[in-house]
Kinemage of the C-alpha trace (Angstrom):
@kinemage 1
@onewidth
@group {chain A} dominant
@subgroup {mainchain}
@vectorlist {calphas} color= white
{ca unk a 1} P -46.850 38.834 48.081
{ca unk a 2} L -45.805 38.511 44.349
{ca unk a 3} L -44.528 42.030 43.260
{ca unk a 4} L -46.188 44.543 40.166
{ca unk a 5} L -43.781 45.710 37.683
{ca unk a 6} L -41.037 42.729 37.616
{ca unk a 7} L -39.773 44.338 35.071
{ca unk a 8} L -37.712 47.189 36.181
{ca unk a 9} L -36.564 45.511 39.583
{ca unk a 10} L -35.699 42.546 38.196
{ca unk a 11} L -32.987 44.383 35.428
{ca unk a 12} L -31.757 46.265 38.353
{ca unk a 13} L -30.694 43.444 40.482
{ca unk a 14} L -29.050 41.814 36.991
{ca unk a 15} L -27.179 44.929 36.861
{ca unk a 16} L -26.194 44.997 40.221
{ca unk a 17} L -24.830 41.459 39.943
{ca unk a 18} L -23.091 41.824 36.811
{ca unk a 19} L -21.761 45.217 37.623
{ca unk a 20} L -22.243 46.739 34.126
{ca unk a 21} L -25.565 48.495 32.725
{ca unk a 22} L -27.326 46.029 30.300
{ca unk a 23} L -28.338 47.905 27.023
{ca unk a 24} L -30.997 45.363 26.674
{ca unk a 25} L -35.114 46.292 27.005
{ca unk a 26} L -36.494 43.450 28.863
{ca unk a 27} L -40.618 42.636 29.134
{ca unk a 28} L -41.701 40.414 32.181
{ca unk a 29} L -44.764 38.093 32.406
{ca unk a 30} L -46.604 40.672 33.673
{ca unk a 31} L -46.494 43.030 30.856
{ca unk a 32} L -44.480 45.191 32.586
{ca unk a 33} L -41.038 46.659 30.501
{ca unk a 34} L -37.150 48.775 31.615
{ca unk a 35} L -34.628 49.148 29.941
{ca unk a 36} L -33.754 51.435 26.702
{ca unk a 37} L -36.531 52.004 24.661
{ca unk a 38} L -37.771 49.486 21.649
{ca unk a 39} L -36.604 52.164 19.398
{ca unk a 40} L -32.718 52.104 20.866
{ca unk a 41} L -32.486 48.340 21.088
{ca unk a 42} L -32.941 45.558 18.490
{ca unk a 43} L -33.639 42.680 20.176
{ca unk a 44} L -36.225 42.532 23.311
{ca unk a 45} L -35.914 40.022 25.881
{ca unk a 46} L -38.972 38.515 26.896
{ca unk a 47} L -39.037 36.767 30.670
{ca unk a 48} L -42.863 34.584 29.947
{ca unk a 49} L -42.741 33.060 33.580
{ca unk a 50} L -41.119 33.015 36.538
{ca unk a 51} L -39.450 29.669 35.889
{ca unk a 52} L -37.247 31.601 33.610
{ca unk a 53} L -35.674 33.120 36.610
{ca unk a 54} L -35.705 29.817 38.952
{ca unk a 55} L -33.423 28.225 35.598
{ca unk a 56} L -31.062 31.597 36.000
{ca unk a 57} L -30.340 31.190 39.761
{ca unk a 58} L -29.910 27.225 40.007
{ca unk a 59} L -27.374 28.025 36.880
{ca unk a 60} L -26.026 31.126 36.891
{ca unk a 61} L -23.991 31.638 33.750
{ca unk a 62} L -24.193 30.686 30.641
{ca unk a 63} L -26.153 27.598 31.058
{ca unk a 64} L -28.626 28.768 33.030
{ca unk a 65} L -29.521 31.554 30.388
{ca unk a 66} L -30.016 28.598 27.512
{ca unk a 67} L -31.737 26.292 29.736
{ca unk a 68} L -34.290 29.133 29.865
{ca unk a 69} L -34.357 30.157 25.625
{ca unk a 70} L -34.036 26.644 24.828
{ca unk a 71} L -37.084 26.048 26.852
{ca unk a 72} L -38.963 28.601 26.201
{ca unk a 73} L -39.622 30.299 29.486
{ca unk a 74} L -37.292 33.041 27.508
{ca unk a 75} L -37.389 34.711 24.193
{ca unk a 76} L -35.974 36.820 22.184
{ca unk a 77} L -37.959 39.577 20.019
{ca unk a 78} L -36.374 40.916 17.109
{ca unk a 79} L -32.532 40.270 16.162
{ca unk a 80} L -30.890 37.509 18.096
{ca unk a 81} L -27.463 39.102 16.771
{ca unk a 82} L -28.289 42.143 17.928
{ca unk a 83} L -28.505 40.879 21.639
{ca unk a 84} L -25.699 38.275 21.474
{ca unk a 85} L -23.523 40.556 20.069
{ca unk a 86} L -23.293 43.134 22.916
{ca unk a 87} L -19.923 44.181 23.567
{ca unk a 88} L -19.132 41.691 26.529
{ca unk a 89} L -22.226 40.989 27.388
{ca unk a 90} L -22.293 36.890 27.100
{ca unk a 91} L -18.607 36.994 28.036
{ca unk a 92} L -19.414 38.228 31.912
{ca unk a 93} L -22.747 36.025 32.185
{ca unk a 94} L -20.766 33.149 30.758
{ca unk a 95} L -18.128 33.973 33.492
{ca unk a 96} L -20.023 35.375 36.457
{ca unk a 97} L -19.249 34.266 39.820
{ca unk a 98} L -21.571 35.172 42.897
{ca unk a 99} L -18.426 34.345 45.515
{ca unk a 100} L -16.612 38.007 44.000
{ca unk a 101} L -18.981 39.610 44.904
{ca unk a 102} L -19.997 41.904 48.090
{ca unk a 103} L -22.275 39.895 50.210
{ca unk a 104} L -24.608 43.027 50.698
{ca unk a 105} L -24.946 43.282 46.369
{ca unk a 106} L -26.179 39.381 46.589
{ca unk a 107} L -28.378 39.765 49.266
{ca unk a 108} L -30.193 42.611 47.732
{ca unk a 109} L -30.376 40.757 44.591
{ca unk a 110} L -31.382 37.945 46.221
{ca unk a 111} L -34.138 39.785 47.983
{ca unk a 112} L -35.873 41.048 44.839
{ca unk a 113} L -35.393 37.738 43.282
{ca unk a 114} L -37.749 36.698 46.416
{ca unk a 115} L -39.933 38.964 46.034
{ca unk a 116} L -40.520 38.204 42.692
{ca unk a 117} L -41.505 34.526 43.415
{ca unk a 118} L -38.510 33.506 41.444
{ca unk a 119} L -37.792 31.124 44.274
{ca unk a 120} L -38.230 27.080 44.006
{ca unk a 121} L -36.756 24.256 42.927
{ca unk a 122} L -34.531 23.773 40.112
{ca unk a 123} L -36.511 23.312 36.947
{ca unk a 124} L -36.293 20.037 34.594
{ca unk a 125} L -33.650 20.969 32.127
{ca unk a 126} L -34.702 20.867 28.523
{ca unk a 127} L -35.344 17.198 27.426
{ca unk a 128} L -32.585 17.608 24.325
{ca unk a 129} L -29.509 18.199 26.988
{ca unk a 130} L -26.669 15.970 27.626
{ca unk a 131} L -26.466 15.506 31.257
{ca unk a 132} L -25.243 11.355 32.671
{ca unk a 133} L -22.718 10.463 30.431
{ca unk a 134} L -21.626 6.678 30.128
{ca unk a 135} L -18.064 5.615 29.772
{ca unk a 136} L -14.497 7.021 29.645
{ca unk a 137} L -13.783 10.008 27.623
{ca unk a 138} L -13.230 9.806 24.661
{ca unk a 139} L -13.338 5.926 24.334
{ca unk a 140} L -14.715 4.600 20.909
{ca unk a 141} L -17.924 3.519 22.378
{ca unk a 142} L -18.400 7.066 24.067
{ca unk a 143} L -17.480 8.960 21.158
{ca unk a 144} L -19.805 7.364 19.159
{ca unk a 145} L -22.663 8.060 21.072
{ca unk a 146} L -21.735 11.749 21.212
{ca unk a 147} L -21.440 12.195 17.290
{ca unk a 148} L -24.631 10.314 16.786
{ca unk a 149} L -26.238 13.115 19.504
{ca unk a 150} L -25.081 15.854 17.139
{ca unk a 151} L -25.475 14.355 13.991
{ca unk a 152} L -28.273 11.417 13.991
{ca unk a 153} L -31.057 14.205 14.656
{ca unk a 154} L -32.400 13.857 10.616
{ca unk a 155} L -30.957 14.504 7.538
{ca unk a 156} L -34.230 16.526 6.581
{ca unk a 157} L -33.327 19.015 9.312
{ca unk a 158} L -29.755 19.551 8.312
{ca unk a 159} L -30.611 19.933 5.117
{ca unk a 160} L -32.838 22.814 5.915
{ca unk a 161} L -29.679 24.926 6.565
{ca unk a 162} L -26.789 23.748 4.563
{ca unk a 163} L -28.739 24.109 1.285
{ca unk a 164} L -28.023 21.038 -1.467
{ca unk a 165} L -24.409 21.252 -0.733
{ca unk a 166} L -24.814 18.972 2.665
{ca unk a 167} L -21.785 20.408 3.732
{ca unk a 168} L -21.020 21.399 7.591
{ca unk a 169} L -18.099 23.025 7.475
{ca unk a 170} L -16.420 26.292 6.631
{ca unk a 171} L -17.097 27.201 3.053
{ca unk a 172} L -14.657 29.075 0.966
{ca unk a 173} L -15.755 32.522 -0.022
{ca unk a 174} L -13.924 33.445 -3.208
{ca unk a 175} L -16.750 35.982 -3.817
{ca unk a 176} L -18.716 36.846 -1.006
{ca unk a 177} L -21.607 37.065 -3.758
{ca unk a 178} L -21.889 33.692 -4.887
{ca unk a 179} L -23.671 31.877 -2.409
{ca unk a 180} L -23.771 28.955 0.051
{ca unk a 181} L -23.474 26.646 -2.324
{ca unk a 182} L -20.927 28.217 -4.614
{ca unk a 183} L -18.514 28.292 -1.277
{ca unk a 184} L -19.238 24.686 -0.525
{ca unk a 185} L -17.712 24.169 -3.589
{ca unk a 186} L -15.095 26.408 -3.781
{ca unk a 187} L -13.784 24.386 -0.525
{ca unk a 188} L -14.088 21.424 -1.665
{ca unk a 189} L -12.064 21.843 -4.861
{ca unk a 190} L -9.531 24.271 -2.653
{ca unk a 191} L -9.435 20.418 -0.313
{ca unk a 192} L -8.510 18.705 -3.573
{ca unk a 193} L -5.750 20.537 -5.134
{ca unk a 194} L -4.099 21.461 -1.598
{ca unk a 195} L -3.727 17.355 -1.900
{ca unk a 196} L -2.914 17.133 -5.213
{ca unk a 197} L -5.542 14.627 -5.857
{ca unk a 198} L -4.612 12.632 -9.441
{ca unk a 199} L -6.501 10.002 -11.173
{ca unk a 200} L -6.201 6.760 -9.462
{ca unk a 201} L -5.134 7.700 -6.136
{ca unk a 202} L -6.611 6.601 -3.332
{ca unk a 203} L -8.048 9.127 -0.662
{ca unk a 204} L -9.129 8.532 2.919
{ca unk a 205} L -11.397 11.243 4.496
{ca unk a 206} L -11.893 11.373 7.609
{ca unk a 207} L -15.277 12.345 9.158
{ca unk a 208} L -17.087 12.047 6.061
{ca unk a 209} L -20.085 13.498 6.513
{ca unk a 210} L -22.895 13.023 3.885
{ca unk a 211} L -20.163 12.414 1.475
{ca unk a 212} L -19.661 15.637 -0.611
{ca unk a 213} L -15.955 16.093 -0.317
{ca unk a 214} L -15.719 12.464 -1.301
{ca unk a 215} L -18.264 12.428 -4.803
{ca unk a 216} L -16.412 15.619 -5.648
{ca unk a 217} L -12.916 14.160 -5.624
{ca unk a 218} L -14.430 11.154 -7.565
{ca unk a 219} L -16.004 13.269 -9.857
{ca unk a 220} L -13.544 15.877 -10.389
{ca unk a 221} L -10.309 14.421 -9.935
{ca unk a 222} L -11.114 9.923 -11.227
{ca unk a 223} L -9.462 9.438 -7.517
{ca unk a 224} L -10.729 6.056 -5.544
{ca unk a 225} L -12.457 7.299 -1.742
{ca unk a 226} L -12.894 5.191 1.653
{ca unk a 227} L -15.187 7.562 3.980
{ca unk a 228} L -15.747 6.865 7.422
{ca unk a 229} L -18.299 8.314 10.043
{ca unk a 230} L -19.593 7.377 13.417
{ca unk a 231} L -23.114 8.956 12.192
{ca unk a 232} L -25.386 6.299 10.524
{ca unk a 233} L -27.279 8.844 9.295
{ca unk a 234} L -24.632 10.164 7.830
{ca unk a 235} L -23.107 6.794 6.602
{ca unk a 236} L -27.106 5.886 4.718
{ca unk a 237} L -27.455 9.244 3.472
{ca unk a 238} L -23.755 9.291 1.900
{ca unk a 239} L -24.943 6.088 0.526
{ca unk a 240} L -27.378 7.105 -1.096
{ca unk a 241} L -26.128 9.962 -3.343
{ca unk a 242} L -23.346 8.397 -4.168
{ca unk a 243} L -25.492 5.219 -5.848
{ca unk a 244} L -27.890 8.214 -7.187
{ca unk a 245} L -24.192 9.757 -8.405
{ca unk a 246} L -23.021 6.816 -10.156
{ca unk a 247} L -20.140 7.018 -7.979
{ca unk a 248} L -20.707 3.614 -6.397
{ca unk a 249} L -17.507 1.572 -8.268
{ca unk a 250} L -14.971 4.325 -6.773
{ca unk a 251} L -16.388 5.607 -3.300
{ca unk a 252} L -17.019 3.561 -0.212
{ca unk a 253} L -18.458 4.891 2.836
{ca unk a 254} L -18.340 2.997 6.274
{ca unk a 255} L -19.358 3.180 9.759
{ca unk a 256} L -16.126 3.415 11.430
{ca unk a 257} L -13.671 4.458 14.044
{ca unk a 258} L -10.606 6.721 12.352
{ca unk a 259} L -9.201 4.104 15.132
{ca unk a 260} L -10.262 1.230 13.583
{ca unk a 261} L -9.011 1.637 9.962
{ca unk a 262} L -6.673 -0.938 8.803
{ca unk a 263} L -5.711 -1.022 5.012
{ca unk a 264} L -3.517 1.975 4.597
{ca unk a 265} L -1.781 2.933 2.713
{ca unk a 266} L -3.585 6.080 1.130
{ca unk a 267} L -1.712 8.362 -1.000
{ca unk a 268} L -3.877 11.397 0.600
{ca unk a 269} L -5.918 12.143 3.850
{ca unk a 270} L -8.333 14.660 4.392
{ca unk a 271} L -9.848 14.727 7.686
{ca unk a 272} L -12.433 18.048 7.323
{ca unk a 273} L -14.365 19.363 10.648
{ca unk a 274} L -13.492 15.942 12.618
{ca unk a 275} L -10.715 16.606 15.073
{ca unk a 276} L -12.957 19.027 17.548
{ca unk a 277} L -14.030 15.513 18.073
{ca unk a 278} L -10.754 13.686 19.251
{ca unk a 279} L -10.048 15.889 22.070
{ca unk a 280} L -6.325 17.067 23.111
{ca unk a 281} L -6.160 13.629 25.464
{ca unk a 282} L -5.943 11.744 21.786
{ca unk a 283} L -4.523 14.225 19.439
{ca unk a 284} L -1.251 12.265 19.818
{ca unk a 285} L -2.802 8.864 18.777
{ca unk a 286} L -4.763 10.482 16.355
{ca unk a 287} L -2.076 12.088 14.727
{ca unk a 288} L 0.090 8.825 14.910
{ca unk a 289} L -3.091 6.961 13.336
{ca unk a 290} L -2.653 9.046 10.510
{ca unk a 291} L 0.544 9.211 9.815
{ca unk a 292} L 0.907 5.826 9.847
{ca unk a 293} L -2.413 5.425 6.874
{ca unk a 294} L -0.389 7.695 4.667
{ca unk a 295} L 2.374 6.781 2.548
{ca unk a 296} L 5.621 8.236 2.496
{ca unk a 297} L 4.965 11.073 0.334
{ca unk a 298} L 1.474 12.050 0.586
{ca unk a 299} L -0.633 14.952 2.081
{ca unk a 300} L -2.679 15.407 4.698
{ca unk a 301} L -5.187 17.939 5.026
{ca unk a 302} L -6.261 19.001 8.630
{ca unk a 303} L -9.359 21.477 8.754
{ca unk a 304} L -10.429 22.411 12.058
{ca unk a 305} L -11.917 24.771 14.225
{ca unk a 306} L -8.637 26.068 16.544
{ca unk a 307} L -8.979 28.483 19.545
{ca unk a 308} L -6.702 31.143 20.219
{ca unk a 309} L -4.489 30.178 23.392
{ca unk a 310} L -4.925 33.338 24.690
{ca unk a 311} L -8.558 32.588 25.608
{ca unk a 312} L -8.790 30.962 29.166
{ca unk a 313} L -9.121 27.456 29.949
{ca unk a 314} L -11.990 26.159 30.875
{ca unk a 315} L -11.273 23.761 33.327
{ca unk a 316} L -13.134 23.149 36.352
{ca unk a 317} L -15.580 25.317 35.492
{ca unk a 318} L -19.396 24.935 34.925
{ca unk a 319} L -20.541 22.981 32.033
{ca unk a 320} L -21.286 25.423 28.810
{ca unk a 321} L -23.911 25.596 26.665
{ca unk a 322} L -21.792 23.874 23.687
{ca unk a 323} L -21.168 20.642 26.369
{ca unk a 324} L -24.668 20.436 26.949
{ca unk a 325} L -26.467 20.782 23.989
{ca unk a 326} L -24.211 20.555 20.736
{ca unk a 327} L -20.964 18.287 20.899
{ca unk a 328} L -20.671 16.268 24.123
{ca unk a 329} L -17.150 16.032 24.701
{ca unk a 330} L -16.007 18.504 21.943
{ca unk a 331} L -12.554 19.981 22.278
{ca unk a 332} L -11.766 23.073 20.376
{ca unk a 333} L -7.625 22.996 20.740
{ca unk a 334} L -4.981 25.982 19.912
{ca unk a 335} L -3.549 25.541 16.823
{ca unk a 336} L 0.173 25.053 18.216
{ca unk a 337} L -1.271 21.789 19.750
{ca unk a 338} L -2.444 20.278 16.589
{ca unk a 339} L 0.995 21.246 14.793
{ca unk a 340} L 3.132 20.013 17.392
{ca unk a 341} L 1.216 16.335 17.522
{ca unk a 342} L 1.908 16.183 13.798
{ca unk a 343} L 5.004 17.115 13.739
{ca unk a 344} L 6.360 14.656 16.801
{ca unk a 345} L 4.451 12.084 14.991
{ca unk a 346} L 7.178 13.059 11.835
{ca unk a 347} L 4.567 14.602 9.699
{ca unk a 348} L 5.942 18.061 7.624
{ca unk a 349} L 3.931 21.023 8.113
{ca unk a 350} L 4.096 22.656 5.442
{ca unk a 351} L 1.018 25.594 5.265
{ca unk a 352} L -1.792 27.131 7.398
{ca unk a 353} L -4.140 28.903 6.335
{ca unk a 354} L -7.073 30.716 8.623
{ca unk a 355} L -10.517 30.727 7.274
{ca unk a 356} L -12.164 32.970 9.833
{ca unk a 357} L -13.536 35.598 7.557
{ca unk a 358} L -14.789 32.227 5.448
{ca unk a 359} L -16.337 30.503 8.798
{ca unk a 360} L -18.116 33.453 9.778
{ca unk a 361} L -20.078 33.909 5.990
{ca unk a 362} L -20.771 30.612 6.178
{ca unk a 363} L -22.537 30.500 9.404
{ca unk a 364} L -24.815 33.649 8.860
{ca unk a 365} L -25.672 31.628 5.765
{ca unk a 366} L -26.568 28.827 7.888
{ca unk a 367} L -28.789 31.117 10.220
{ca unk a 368} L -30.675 32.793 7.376
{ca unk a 369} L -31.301 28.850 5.845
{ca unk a 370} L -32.947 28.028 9.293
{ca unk a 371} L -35.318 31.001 10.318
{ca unk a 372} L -36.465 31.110 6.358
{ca unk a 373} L -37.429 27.032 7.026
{ca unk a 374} L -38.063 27.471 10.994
{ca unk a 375} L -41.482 26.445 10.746
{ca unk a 376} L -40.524 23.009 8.947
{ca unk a 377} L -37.357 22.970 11.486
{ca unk a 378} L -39.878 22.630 14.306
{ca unk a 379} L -42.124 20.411 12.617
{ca unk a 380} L -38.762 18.074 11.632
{ca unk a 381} L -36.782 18.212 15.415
{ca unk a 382} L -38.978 20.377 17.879
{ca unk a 383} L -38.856 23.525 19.244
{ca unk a 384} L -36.423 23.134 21.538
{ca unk a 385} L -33.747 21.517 19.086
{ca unk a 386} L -34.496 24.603 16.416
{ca unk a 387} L -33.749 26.901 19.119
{ca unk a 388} L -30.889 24.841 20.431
{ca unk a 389} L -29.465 25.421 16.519
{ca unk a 390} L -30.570 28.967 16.021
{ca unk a 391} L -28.353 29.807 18.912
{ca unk a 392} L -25.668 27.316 18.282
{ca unk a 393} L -25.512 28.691 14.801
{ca unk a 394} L -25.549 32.703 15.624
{ca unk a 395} L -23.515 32.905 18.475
{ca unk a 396} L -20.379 30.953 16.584
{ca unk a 397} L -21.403 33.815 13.294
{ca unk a 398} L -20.663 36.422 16.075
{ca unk a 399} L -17.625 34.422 17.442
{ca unk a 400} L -15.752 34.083 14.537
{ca unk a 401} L -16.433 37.601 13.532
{ca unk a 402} L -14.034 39.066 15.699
{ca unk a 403} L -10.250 38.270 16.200
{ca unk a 404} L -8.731 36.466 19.039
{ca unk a 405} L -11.602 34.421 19.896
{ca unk a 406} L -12.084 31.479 17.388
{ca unk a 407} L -10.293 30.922 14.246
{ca unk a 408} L -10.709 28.142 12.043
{ca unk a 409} L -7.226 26.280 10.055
{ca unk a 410} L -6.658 24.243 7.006
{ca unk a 411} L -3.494 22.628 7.741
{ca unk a 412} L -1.545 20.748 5.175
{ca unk a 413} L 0.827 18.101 6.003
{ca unk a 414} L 3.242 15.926 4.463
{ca unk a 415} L 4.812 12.585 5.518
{ca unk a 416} L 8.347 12.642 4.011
{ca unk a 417} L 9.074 10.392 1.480
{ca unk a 418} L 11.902 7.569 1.916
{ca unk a 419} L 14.674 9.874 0.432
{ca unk a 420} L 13.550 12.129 2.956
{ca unk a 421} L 11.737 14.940 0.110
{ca unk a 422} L 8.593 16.573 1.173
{ca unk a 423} L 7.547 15.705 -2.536
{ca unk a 424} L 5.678 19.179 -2.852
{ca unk a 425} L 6.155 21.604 -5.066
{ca unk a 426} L 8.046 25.050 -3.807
{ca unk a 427} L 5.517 27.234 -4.790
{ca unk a 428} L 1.803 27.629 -3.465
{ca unk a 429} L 0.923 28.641 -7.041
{ca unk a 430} L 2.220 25.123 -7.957
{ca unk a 431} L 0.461 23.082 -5.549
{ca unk a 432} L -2.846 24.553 -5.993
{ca unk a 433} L -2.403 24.474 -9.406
{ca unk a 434} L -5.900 22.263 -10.435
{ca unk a 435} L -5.268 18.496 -11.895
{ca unk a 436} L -9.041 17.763 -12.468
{ca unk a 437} L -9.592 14.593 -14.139
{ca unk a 438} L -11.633 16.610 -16.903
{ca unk a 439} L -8.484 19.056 -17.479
């Protein structure tokens, strides 16, 4: 017999599981509602079957709670930061374990959860998760399929939330006022004069994108740019601007491994929101790849998401949300380990500089771009993928707007030159000093 008023036993025997109170009001396919009243809360969480639940006990963590948003057995009324952003809340789902706990708490729980009709099979996971993977990690052919998952979903739909700028990474927020755009900018000039771009040089970056680092060190700074991407949508898209740019005769964009380039040497590197995609196994290689592109002399600017070591490993556990859904195979490394692959490669670090503050602007910009164009997100990539980003998208805001969680680094690098020099200039007020083409 299937039970009247879910709602109040079923945030009970949450509560009783996760062994904290959950300041969350929660509404159950039945109409019925617990929790702190609408007025105290403001986000409601919405359980619209049963199937929500079945997704929540076959996975219970993390997972299991996106399997059932993404689908859309649960929702979310009212402020998705609001909920996500509950002191600890995600934390102790994301790392709940039924084995520590008393056998009498789980077989309550387990008992309502019964009751409820919650029981079954497991459900079919959302059709836009990652689940059989194909070949070694991290091998060319493997890592190409996993960018063109992220990235090769439609230019349209990115472009609903990164504005004109078709950048996806961490603006620079000079003035918090200026806008999306303005920040794009901003970071892409602060990219240029870290490297002391000068007319004629020759510039590799790395992980190109749709190409907006690359037209604006053409166009700013008379400098000559290879891009490369695994994304073809990327690689057309890139294309295309730059022809509509008249940028053609000094930028050329490829479809290629950072592996697979061959005619080095470029005076500068810039490798921008790519190396959460090499993964600590290849940071060496990768860093030795580099080093050996640049020549003796230039820079090379690293900017990439870092987490703080204090944060515990993830090994062996159950597969997260961000595995599943947004970058197959993505490895978000400390900082240390990036610094110490460059410098055993013989690379000079020579700055870091955290853009955490910057990364979290950014993304909230990101989130308001998407739910003002949700209906056209849908229409472009489904439900299921817009909800996939919505959450993607807020829950890094909220991560990034706290220390000791995730940071995110520009780190600039020299390879020595032959009489062993760093050739920079002592001061930072010297080496960010602007050498625009037009100046």
């Amino acid at each position: 017999m299937i039970m009247k008023s879910a709602a109040p036993r079923l945030l009970s025997a949450f509560e009783s599981l996760l062994g904290v109170p959950l300041p969350v009001h929660v509404r159950c396919w039945d109409g019925s509602e617990a929790g702190p009243p609408d007025t105290d809360t403001q986000a409601r969480v919405v359980f619209r079957s049963r199937r929500a639940l079945r997704r929540i006990l076959w996975a219970p963590n993390e997972l299991g709670l996106t399997r059932a948003y993404i689908s859309g057995d649960l929702d979310i009324d009212g402020d998705l930061y609001a909920l996500l952003g509950v002191p600890d809340l995600v934390a102790r789902i994301g790392d709940h374990r039924l084995g520590g706990l008393r056998p009498r708490t789980v077989a309550r729980a387990a008992a309502t959860f019964v009751r409820l009709g919650a029981v079954g099979p497991p459900p079919r996971p959302p059709a836009v998760e990652i689940r059989n993977r194909r070949g070694t990690r991290h091998s060319r052919d493997r890592d190409s399929e996993s960018v063109s998952h992220h990235y090769d979903v439609g230019n349209d739909f990115y472009r609903l939330f990164l504005g004109p700028s078709m950048v996806y990474s961490c603006g620079y927020w000079a003035d918090e006022k200026a806008g999306l755009d303005t920040a794009q900018l901003d970071k892409c000039d602060l990219v240029c004069r870290k490297l002391g771009l000068e007319p004629g040089m020759r510039l590799l970056d790395v992980g190109c994108g749709w190409g907006s680092l690359a037209m604006h060190a053409a166009r700013e700074y008379a400098v000559d740019v290879v891009g490369v991407t695994l994304s073809r949508e990327q690689r057309d898209l890139a294309t295309t601007r730059i022809a509509r740019a008249g940028l053609s005769d000094r930028i050329g964009i490829r479809l290629q491994d950072y592996r697979d380039i061959d005619d080095g040497p470029f005076d500068a590197i810039a490798s921008v929101g790519m190396a959460e995609h090499v993964g600590l196994v290849n940071l060496p290689l990768y860093a030795a790849d580099l080093y050996a592109l640049l020549r003796p002399g230039g820079r090379l600017l690293n900017h990439a998401i870092a987490r703080v070591r204090s944060l515990p490993d993830r090994t062996g556990r159950a597969p997260s949300f961000i595995d599943r859904y947004i970058f197959p195979d993505g490895e978000v490394l400390p900082l240390s380990k990036t610094i110490d692959a460059f410098e055993r490669t013989g690379l000079e670090v020579r700055d870091s500089e955290s853009l955490r503050e910057h990364y979290a602007l950014t993304l909230r910009a990101w989130v308001s771009n998407l739910l003002g164009s949700w209906d056209e997100a849908v229409r472009s990539v489904g439900e299921e993928r817009a909800r996939t980003w919505l959450l993607y998208l807020t829950a890094s805001a909220l991560g990034f707007e706290v220390p000791n969680r995730l940071t995110v680094h520009q780190v600039l690098a020299v390879r020595p030159a032959a009489d062993g020099s760093s050739a920079l200039p002592r001061t930072r007020d010297l080496w960010l000093r602007p050498t625009r083409a037009a100046t």
